[in-house]
C-alpha positions in Angstrom: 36.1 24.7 -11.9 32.8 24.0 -9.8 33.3 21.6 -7.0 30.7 18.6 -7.6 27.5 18.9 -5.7 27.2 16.4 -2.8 25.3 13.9 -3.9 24.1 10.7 -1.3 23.9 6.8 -2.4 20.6 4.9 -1.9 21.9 1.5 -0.5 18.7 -0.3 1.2 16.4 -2.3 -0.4 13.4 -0.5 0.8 14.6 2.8 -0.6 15.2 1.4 -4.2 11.5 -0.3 -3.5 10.3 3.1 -2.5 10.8 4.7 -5.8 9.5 2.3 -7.7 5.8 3.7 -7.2 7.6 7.3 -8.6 8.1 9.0 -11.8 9.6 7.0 -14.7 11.5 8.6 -17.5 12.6 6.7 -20.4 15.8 6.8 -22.7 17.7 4.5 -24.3 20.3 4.4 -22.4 18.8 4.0 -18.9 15.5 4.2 -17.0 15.5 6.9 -14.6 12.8 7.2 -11.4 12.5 9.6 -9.6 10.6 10.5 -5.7 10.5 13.1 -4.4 11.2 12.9 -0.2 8.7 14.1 2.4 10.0 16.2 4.9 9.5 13.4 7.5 11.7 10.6 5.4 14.7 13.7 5.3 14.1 13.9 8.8 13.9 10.1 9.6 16.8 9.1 7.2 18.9 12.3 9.0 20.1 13.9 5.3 18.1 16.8 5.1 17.6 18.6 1.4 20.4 16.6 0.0 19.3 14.5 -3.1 20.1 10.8 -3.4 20.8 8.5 -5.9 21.2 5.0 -6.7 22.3 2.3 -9.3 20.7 -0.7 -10.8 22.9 -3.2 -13.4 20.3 -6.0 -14.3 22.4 -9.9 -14.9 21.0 -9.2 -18.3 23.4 -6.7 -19.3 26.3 -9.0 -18.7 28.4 -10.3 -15.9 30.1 -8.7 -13.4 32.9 -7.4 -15.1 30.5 -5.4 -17.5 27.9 -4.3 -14.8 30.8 -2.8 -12.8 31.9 -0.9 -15.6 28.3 0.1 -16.4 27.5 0.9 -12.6 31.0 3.0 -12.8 30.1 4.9 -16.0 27.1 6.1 -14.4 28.5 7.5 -10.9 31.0 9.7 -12.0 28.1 11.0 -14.8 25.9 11.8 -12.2 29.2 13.2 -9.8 30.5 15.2 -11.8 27.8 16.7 -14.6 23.9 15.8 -13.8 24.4 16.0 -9.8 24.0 19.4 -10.0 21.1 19.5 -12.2 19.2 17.4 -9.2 16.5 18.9 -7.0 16.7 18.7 -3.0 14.8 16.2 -1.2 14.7 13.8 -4.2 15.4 10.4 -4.2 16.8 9.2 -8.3 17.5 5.5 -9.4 19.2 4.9 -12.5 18.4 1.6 -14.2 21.3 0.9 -16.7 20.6 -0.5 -20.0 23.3 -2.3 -22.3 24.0 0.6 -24.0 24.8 2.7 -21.1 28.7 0.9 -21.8 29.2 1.7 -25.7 27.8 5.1 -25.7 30.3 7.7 -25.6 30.5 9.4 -22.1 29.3 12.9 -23.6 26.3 11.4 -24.6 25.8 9.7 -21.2 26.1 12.5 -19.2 23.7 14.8 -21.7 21.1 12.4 -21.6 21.0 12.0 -17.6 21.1 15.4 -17.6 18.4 16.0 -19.5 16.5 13.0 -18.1 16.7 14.7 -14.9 15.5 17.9 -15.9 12.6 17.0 -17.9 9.9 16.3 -15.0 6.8 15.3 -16.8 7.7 17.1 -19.7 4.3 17.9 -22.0 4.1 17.1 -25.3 2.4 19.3 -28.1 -1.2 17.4 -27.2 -0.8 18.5 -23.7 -0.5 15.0 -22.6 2.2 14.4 -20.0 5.4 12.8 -22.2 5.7 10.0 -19.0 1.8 8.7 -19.5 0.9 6.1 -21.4 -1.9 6.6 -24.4 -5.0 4.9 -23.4 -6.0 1.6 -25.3 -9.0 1.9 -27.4 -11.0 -0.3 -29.1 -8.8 -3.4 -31.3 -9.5 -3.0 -34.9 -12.3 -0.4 -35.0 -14.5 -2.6 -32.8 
């Protein structure tokens, strides 16, 4: 069996807060955003090409007891099947939704997987799938 890839923990604030001007990608499960790392934060940070993640549980998904177990659910997704399906030098948070803790754990780990694969996927209009349409005119006018 292949050993897990390495992957590092985002723990500070300011690195959460950092990827929050990144790529967003969607599901229903969670909200993934992703940076990728200068050479110069690698550097600064001493962890080299290894790629990083980190876990948000919003209070609105339940209390403590549930969040844990959410937050849980989606470490050992990413340690053992999507944490080798993440580039170097990027930086991932995973922002959990409520039914990150009913889905079944196959269905978890296909979607992170697939989440973090996609980068800026293009539709068949040749629109990138993580813009937003832009807002025209209300009712014709």
């Amino acid at each position: 069996m292949n050993k897990p890839k390495q992957i590092l923990r985002l723990r500070k604030r300011a690195e959460f807060l950092a990827l929050r001007n990144g790529e967003k990608r969607r599901g229903p499960l969670f909200l993934l955003e992703v940076r990728e790392r200068t050479e110069e934060e690698s550097k600064a940070a001493k962890i080299g090409e290894k790629p990083r993640a980190g876990f948000t549980v919003t209070k609105k998904n339940g209390n403590a007891v549930i969040r844990n177990r959410i937050r849980r659910r989606l470490r050992e997704a990413v340690r053992c099947h999507a944490g080798r399906d993440m580039a170097p030098s990027t930086d991932y948070v995973i922002v959990a939704r409520e039914q990150a803790l009913t889905a079944p754990f196959s269905r978890l780990t296909e979607e992170l997987s697939r989440r973090i694969k996609a980068k800026g996927e293009r539709r068949g209009d040749g629109k990138r799938r993580t813009e937003r349409p832009e807002s025209g005119p209300v009712n014709g006018k």
